[in-house]
N, C-alpha and C positions, 0 to 999 in steps of 0.2 A: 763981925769980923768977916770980912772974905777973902774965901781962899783962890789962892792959883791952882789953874787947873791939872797942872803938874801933882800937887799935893792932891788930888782926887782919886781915889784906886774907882773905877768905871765897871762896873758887873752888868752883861744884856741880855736878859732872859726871853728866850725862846718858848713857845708855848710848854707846857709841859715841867719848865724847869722853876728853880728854887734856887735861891741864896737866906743865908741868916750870917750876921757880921755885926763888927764894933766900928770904931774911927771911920778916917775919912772914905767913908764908903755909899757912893750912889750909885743904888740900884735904877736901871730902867727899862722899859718894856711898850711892845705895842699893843693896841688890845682891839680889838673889835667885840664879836660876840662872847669871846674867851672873859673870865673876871681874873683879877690880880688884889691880892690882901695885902693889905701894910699890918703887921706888926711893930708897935715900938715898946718900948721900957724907958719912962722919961727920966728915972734917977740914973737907970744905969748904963742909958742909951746903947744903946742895944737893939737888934730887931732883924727883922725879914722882910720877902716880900715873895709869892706866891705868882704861876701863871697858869693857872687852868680851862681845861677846854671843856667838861662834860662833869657831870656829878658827880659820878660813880657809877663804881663797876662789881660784879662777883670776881673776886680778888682769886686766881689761882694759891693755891696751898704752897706756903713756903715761896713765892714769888716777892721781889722786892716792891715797897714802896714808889707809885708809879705817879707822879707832880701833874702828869695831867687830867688826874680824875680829881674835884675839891675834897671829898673825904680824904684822900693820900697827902693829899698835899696841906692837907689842916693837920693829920699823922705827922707829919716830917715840923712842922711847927710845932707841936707841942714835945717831940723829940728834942729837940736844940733849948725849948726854952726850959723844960727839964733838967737839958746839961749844963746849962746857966744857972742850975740853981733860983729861980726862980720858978714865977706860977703864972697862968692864963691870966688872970683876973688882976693881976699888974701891969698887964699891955694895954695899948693905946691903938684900935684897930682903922684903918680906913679903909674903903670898898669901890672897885673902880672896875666899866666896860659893861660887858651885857646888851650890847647893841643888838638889836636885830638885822643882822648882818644875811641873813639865808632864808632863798626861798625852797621850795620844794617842785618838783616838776611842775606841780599845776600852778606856779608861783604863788600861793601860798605862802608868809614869812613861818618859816619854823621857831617855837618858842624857847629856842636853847638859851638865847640872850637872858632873858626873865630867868628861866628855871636855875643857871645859874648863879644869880642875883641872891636871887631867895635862898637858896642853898647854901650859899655863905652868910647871908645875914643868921639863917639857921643856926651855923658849927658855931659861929661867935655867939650865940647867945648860950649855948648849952654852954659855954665855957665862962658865961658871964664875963664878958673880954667888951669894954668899951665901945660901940660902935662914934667912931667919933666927928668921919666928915664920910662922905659918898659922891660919886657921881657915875650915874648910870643910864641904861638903859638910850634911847633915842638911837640914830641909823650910822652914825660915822665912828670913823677909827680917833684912836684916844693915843698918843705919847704922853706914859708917866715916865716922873724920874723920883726914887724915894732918896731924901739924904739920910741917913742915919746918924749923923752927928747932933743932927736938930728934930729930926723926926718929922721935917719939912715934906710935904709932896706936891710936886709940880703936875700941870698938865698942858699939853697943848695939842691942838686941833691942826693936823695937818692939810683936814681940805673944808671947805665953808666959809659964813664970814664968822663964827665964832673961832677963830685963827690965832687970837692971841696965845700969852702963856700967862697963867694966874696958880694962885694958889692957891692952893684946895687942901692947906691944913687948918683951916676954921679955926 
């Protein structure tokens, strides 16, 4: 069935930020060296979707929950899927970005892209959370869009001849 795009509520997460939601709700995001997690729940459709830029940090005392470190922002997931009354290990996870987008003075690519790649494949696995489709790593920017009605995730390549848009819920 498809829907009008009327009937779409549209969320765009900015580095750092987070969404978790029911109906007709698509998430979407740009990503470069930054990674973004899908969360889904296929019975109860359900889910999220993450946008972080760096691993982690030494968390100040009593300081909020901060989306753009992955440890915080895998925190703010298991917060929500908690208040859903559900568990980790009922989600259905996808894993997208990590380009090596940065060099460093001496142009040197910096291995942020990688480091957080692995870092989220890491928090999923301690959570025994499905890894279930991926796409990473390599030099260009990435537009997802996640549905949550279906748990569908799009991708498409803004610049290159890999340009199309496919689907990368395997």
């Amino acid at each position: 069935m498809s829907l009008q795009a009327a009937e779409i509520h549209t969320v765009f997460l900015n580095p750092g930020e987070f969404h978790f939601g029911a109906g007709k709700t698509r998430i979407s995001t740009l990503l470069g060296s930054c990674v973004s997690i899908t969360l889904w729940h296929p019975r109860r459709r359900i889910g999220g979707m993450c946008h972080y830029m760096l691993t982690e940090r030494t968390r100040p005392a009593n300081s909020a929950l901060d989306g753009r470190f992955a440890s915080e922002a895998f925190e703010l997931f298991l917060q929500h899927v908690e208040a859903a009354g559900t568990r980790p290990g009922e989600y259905q996870a996808k894993l997208f970005g990590g380009a090596n987008m940065l060099a460093d003075a001496a142009g040197k690519v910096m291995d942020i892209g990688p480091r957080n790649v692995a870092y989220g494949r890491q928090l999923l696995s301690s959570r025994n959370i499905t890894l279930m489709a991926e796409h990473v790593g390599g030099s260009g920017r990435r537009k997802l869009h996640f549905d949550i009605w279906s748990g569908d995730v799009w991708l498409a390549f803004p610049q290159g001849s890999d340009a199309e848009i496919r689907n990368a819920c395997g």
